[in-house]
C-alpha positions, 0 to 999 in steps of 0.5 A: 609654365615655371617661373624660370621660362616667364618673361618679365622683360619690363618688370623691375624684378626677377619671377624668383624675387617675386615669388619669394616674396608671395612665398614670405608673405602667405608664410606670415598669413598661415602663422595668423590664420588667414586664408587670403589677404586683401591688398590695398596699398600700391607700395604692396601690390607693387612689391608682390607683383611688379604691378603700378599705375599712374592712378595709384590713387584708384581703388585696386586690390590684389587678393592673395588667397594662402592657396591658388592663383591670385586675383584682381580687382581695378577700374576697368581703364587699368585692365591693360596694365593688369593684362601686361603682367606675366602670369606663372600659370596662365593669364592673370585673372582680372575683373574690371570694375566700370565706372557706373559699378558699386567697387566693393560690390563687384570685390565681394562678388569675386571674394564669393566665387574664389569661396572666400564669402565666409573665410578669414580674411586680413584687410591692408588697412593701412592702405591710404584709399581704402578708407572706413567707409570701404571697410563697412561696406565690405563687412556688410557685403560679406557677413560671413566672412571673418574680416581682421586687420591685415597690415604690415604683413607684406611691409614686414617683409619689405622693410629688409632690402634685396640686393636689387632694390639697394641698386635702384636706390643707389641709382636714385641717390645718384640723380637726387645728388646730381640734380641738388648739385646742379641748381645750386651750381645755376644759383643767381641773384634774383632767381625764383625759387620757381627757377631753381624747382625747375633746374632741380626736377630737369635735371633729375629727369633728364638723366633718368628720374622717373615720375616722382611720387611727391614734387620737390620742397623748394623755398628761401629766406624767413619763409623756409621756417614753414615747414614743407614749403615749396616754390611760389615764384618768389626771388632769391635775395643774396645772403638768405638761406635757400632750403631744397629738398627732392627724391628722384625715382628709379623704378619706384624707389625714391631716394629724397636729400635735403640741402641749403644753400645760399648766395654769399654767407648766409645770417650767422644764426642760419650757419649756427644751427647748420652746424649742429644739424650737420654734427648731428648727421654725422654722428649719424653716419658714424654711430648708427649701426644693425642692432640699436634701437630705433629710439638709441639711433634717434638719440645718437643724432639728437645729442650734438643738436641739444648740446648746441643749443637748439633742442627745441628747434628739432621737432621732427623724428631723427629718420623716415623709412624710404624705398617704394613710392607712390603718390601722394609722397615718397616715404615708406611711413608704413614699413618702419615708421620712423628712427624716433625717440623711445622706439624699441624697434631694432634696426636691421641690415638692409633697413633704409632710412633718410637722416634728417636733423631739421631745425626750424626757427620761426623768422629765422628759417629752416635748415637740414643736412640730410643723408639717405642710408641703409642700414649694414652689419657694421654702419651704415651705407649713404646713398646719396653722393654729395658732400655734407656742407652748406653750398654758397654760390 
């Protein structure tokens, strides 16, 4: 069966992206000598297949051997799903693991039938849960395989986004921006931060975010200074800043947009320092461009915010990298760590990071104008469409 007569109906990608990207990623493997590498990571397996579960956090791994078909390993519960994707020659192969199994036993079982027992082999492990302990079991369990540090190869290829993973960011911006828009526009007097949380995320469901990887931050008042904070039931006073922070999801990809607001004018330092984040987003979106530095893009942000006095309130990096998500957030630290100050990594086209000039002052509060972009030939692009203000009901 080719590529070009499978049906992928479901899937989020096309069988030639896919198999583009397997392509890129055993290119990397034959530079570093590697016969299969053990994917951990749902952001990967994700990537190279289309395969997801609502259980992400469940021990899954993908082995892809430099030769051959590809192999998996899951909790026999996601044997369904695994079964759901199109194989290019044939069913896939998939080995359930039962509750009452040893998960790296059964691994090193099928690595030994695949006569991957004694190859050299790259671990994902960056991956979240697959954790030191996995590691040492594994290497007892295959004593003569030789196992070596596998991560970021698939990420080197995802950091750069196709044509089709910019849509579904573009899409995902639309419902972040949508939904802000919206719970800024229901504000009132008295209302919880539990209200707004709830306009926000109904929103951006309802006009066709999916599951989000990591619920919406959503506070008001002095309380905003406690960084990630999120809704408690507490009502909204007139004149305080009122932070709110969401990513709606469109086929995995997560596009998150930070925004402030307030019932009549917020306490004049909450609009000082707005002021300096916004003028450090715009010198962002104006300045940022392919080829920088990740640490001279940083700088480009943080100047407007020193100048105006609040350098020690910028405790963050100027940007982190966004794309796919999955549980327990929806960043892609891994991919590109971040936009942050000495970083000598270069920013490429197709790049795509979340700008945010967060400043916090203890019993003051917190403020960010962020903006979603990628990275283009000439600037930048934002994903997001909503304007760069601070919004007063």
């Amino acid at each position: 069966m080719t590529a070009a007569s499978v049906d992928r109906s479901g899937l989020p990608f096309t069988a030639a992206e896919l198999a583009g990207r397997v392509a890129r990623t055993r290119d990397l493997m034959r530079e570093r000598g590697l016969e299969a590498l053990l994917v951990f990571a749902p952001h990967n397996y994700y990537y190279l297949t289309g395969f997801q579960s609502g259980l992400s956090h469940s021990l899954t791994t993908l082995v892809l051997p430099l030769h051959g078909k590809t192999a998996w390993i899951v909790r026999k519960t996601e044997l369904s799903n695994v079964r759901a994707l199109p194989g290019d020659d044939g069913p896939v192969d998939a080995h359930g693991v039962a509750d009452d199994e040893d998960y790296i036993e059964v691994l090193a079982r099928v690595l030994a039938s695949m006569r991957l027992d004694r190859g050299h082999l790259g671990i994902d492990m960056n991956a979240l849960y697959f954790n030191v302990a996995h590691e040492r079991k594994l290497r007892a369990s295959l004593p003569g395989a030789h196992l070596e540090d596998g991560s970021l190869l698939v990420e080197k290829i995802r950091m750069q986004k196709s044509e089709t993973e910019l849509a579904y960011l573009r899409r995902a911006g639309a419902l972040s921006a949508l939904a802000l828009k919206a719970g800024f526009a229901a504000l009132v007097e008295g209302m919880t931060d539990t209200d707004l949380a709830v306009t926000l995320m109904s929103t951006a469901f309802k006009a066709g975010s999916e599951r989000m990887g990591m619920l919406p931050f959503v506070a008001s008042g002095p309380r905003t200074a406690q960084a990630h904070a999120t809704w408690i039931g507490r009502p909204i006073g007139r004149n305080e800043v009122i932070n709110a922070e969401l990513a709606a999801a469109v086929e995995r990809y997560h596009v998150p947009v930070f925004r402030v607001a307030s019932i009549g004018p917020p306490p004049a330092e909450i609009a000082r320092m707005h002021d300096a984040s916004q003028a450090a987003l715009h010198a962002g979106l104006e300045r940022i461009r392919a080829g920088m530095t990740s640490g001279e893009a940083d700088a480009t942000m943080r100047r407007p915010i020193e100048r105006a006095g609040y350098g020690d309130q910028f405790v963050v990096r100027g940007a982190y990298s966004i794309g796919i998500g999955f549980a327990p957030s929806w960043g892609e630290g891994n991919t590109l760590a971040a936009i942050k100050p000495g970083s000598a990594d270069i920013l490429l086209p197709g790049m795509t990071f979340h700008l945010v000039p967060a400043l916090y002052q203890d019993g003051v509060g917190c403020v960010c104008c962020s903006m979603p972009v990628a990275i283009t030939e000439t600037g930048v692009e934002a994903l997001a469409p909503i304007e760069a203000k601070l919004f007063i009901a």
